[in-house]
C-alpha positions as a printed NumPy array, in Angstrom:
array([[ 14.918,   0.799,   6.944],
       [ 13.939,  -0.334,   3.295],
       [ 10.546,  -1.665,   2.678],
       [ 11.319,  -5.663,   2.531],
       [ 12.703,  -4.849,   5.979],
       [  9.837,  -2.72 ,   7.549],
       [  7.178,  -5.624,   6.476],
       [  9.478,  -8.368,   7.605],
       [  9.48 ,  -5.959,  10.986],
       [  5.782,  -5.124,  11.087],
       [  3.898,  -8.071,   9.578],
       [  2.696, -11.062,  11.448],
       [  1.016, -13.085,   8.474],
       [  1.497, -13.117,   4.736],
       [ -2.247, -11.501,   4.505],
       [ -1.255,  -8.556,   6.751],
       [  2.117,  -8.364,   4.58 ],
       [ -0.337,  -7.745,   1.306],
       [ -2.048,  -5.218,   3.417],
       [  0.938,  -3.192,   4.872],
       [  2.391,  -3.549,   1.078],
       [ -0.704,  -1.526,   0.231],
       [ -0.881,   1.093,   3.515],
       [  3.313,   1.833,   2.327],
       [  2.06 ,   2.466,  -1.323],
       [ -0.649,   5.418,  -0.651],
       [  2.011,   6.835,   1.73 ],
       [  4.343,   6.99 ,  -1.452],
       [  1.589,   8.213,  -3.693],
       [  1.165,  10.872,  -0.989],
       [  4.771,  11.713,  -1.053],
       [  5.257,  11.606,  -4.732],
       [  2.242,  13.372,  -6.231],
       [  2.005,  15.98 ,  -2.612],
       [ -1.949,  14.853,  -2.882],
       [ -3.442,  13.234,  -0.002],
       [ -4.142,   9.709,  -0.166],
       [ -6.253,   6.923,   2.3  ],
       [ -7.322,   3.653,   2.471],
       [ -9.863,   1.493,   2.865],
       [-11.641,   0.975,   6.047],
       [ -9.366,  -0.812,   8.286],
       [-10.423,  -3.318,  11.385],
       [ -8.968,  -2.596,  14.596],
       [ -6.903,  -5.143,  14.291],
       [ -5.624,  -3.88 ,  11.092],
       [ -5.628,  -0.116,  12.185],
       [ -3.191,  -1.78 ,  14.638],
       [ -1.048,  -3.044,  12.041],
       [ -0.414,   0.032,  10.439],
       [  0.25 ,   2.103,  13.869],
       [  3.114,  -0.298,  13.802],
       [  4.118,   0.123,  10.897],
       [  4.019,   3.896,  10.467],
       [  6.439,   3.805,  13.926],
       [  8.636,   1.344,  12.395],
       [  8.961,   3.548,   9.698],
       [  9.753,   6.597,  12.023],
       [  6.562,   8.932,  10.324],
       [  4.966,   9.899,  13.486],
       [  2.847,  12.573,  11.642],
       [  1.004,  13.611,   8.475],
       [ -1.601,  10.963,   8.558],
       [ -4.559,  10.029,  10.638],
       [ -6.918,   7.434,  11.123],
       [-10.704,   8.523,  11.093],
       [-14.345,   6.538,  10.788],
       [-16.669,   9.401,  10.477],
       [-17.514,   9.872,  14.396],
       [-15.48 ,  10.005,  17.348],
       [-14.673,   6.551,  18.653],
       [-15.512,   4.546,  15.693],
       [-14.195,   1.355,  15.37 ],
       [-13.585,   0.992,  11.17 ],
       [-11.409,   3.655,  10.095],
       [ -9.938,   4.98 ,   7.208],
       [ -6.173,   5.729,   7.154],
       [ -5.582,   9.391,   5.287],
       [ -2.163,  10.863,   4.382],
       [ -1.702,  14.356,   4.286],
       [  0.796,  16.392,   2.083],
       [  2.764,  19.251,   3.527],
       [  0.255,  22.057,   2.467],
       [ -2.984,  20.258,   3.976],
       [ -2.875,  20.588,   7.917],
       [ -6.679,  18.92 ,   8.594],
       [ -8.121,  15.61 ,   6.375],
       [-11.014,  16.012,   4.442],
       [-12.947,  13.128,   4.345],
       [-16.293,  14.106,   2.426],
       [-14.695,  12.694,  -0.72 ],
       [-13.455,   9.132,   1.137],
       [-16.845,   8.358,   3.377],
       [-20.719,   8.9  ,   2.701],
       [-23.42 ,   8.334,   5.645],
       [-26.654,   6.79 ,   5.084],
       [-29.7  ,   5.173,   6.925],
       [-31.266,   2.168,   6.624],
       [-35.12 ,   2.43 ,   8.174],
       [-37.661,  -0.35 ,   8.582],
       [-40.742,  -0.642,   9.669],
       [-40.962,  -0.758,  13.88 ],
       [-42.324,  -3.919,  14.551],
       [-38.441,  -4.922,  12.859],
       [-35.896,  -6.109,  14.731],
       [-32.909,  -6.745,  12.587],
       [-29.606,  -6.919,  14.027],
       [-25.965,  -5.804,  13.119],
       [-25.433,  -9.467,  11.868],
       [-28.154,  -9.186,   9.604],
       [-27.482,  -6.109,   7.964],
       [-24.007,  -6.883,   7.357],
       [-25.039, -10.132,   6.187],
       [-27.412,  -8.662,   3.304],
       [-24.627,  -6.742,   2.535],
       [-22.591,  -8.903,   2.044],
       [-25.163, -11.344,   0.067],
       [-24.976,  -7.937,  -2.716],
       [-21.36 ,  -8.656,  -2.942],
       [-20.334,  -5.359,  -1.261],
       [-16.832,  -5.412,   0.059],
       [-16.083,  -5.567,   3.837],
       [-13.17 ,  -3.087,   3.543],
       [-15.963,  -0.488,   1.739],
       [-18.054,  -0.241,   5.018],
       [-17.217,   1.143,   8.237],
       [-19.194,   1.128,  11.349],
       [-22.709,   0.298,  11.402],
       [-24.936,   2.194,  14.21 ],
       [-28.079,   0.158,  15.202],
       [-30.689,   2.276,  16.872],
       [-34.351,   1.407,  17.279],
       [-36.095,   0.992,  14.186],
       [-32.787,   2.197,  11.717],
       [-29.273,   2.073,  11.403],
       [-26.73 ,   4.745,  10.14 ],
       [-23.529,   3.097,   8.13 ],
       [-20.523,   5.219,   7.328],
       [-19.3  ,   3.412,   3.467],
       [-17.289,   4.614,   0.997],
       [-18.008,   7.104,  -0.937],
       [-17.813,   4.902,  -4.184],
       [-20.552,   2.145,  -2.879],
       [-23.01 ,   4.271,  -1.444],
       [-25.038,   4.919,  -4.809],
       [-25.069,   1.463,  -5.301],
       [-26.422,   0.672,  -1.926],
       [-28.777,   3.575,  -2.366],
       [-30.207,   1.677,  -5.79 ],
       [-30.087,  -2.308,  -4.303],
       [-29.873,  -2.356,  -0.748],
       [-33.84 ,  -3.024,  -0.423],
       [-33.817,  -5.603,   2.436],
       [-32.545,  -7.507,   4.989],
       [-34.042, -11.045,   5.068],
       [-37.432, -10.421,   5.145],
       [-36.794,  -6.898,   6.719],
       [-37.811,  -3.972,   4.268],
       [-35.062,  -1.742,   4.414],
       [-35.97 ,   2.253,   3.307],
       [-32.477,   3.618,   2.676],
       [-31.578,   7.657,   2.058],
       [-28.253,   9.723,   2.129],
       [-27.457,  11.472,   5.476],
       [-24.642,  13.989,   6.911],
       [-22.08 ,  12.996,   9.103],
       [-24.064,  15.443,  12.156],
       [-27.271,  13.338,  11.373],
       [-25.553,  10.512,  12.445],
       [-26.807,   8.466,  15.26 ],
       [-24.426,   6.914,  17.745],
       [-25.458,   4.553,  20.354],
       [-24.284,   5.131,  24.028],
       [-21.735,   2.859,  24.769],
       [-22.448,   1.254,  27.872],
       [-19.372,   0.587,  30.292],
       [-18.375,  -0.655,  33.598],
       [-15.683,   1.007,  35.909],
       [-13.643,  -1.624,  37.479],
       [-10.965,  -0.109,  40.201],
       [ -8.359,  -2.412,  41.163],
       [ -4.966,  -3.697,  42.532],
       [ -2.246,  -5.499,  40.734],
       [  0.789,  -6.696,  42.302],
       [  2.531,  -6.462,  38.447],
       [  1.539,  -5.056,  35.23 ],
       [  1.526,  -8.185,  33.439],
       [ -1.549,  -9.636,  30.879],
       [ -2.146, -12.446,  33.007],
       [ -2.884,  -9.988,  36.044],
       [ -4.81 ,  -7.032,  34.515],
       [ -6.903,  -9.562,  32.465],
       [ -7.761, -11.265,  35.76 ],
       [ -9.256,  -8.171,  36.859],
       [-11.091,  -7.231,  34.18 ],
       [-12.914, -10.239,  33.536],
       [-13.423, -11.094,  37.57 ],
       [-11.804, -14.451,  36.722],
       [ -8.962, -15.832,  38.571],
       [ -5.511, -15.558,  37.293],
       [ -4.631, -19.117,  36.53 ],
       [ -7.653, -18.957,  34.111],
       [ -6.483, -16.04 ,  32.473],
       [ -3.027, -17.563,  31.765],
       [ -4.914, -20.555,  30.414],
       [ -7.106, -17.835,  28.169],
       [ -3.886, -16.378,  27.41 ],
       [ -2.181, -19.56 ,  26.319],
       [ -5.21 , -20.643,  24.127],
       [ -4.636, -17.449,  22.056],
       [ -7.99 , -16.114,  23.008],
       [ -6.619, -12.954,  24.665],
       [ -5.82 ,  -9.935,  22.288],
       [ -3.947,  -6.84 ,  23.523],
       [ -4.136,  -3.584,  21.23 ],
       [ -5.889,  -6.431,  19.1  ],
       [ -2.96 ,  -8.35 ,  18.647],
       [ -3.01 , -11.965,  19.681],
       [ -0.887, -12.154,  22.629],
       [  0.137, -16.005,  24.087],
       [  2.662, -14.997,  27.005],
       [  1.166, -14.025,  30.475],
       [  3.702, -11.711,  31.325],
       [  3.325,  -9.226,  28.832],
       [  3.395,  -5.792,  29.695],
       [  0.209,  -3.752,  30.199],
       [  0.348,   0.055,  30.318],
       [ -2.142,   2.727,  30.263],
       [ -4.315,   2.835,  27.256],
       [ -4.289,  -0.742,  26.15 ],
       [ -7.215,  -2.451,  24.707],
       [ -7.667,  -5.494,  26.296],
       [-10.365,  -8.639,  24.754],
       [-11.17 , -12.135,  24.998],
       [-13.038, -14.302,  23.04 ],
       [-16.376, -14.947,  24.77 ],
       [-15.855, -12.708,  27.615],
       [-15.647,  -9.2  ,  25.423],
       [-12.997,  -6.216,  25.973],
       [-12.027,  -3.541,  28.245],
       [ -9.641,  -0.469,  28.34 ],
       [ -6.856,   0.277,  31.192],
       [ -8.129,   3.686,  31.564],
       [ -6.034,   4.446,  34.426],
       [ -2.778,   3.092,  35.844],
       [ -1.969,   4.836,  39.542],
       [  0.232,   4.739,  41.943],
       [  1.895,   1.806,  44.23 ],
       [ -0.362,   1.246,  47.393],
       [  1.372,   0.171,  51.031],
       [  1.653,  -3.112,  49.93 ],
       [  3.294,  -2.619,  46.868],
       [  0.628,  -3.07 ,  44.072],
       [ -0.712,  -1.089,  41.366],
       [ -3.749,   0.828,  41.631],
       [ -5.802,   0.154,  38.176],
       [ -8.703,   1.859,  36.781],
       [-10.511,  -0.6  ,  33.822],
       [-13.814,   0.518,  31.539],
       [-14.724,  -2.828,  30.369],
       [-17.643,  -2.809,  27.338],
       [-21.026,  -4.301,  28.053]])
């Protein structure tokens, strides 16, 4: 498939075109020069789009997506050449942390606000950990100097900032609830009833609104298929993984196992 036809394929907007256009370039690079190559950090939703993309292509290997900890949400996309087996990322991603005094309180909005109020790029920072009284931020390696030398504050929060190693970093526990349940079908309308204890009419109505996302794609038809894996949110009412998908019970529905994120 030639590259018009794999963006016409993969894209859903003319932004996410621009994007893809960009994600297909540092594979060539990659190819070309046999150097390894990445990206910026991508959103989920973005990290989505280029899962697509790379299967649409047919490469099912040489690259990876990583965000400097296990489970991180921003990620980098890396391409490997044939000689490198593992990525290195100490040249992409830096890790630093951003202490204030403890009667503080800032949030995530805040910090990313200030950061953005400095005119730092979104797609230069990844995940930002809040923890009490500091936060660790995985950036890229080319902004973290400057942050060292102007990040001073958030609103009237004194911010004390220093260069740390990726094991220094700390990661909040992410708190989850199990939710076990029957489906009679695997559809979006059904498994998003159950996750979010709401009834299934209103989840078609969610789903209809566009506020439902699967794999953090906007999804508008209730009977999608679900499957094992997917990432399921909702505007307002947050997100949950189908962990699990068992067997058929007596009755003829679908044992499901859900974490959803609190």
């Amino acid at each position: 498939m030639d590259r018009r036809s794999l963006l016409d394929r993969a894209a859903k907007s003319a932004e996410e075109r621009v994007l893809l256009g960009h994600i297909l370039d540092k594979y060539d690079q990659c190819r070309q020069r046999n150097l390894p190559t990445n990206t910026a950090f991508l959103s989920p939703a973005e990290a989505q789009g280029a899962r697509d993309l790379l299967r649409a292509a047919a490469i099912h290997e040489g690259f990876a997506l990583l965000g400097g900890y296990e489970g991180a949400e921003r990620r980098m996309l890396f391409f490997l050449p044939d000689w490198q087996e593992e990525v290195d990322a100490s040249d992409a991603m830096a890790f630093l942390r951003a202490a204030w005094h403890e009667s503080e309180h800032p949030t995530h909005r805040d910090l990313l606000g200030s950061l953005m109020a400095l005119g730092v790029e979104r797609e230069t920072l990844g995940d930002i950990l809040v923890s009490e009284g500091s936060a660790d931020l995985i950036v890229s390696a080319g902004v973290a100097q400057y942050l060292l030398d102007n990040w001073t504050g958030a609103g009237r929060t004194a911010l004390r900032l220093t260069a740390i190693g990726a094991d220094a970093l700390r990661v909040p526990e992410q708190k989850v609830k199990e939710i076990r349940d029957t489906v009679a079908t695997l559809r979006l309308d059904a498994v998003t009833a159950a996750g979010f204890s709401v009834s299934r009419g209103k989840a078609a109505e969610l789903i209809a609104a566009g506020r439902v996302q699967k794999n953090y794609r906007e999804v508008t038809k209730g009977d999608a298929s679900v499957a094992q894996g997917d990432v399921i949110s909702a505007r307002g009412l947050g997100k949950f993984e189908v962990a699990e998908v068992g067997g058929l019970s007596k009755k003829g529905r679908t044992g499901i196992l859900l974490r959803r994120y609190l």
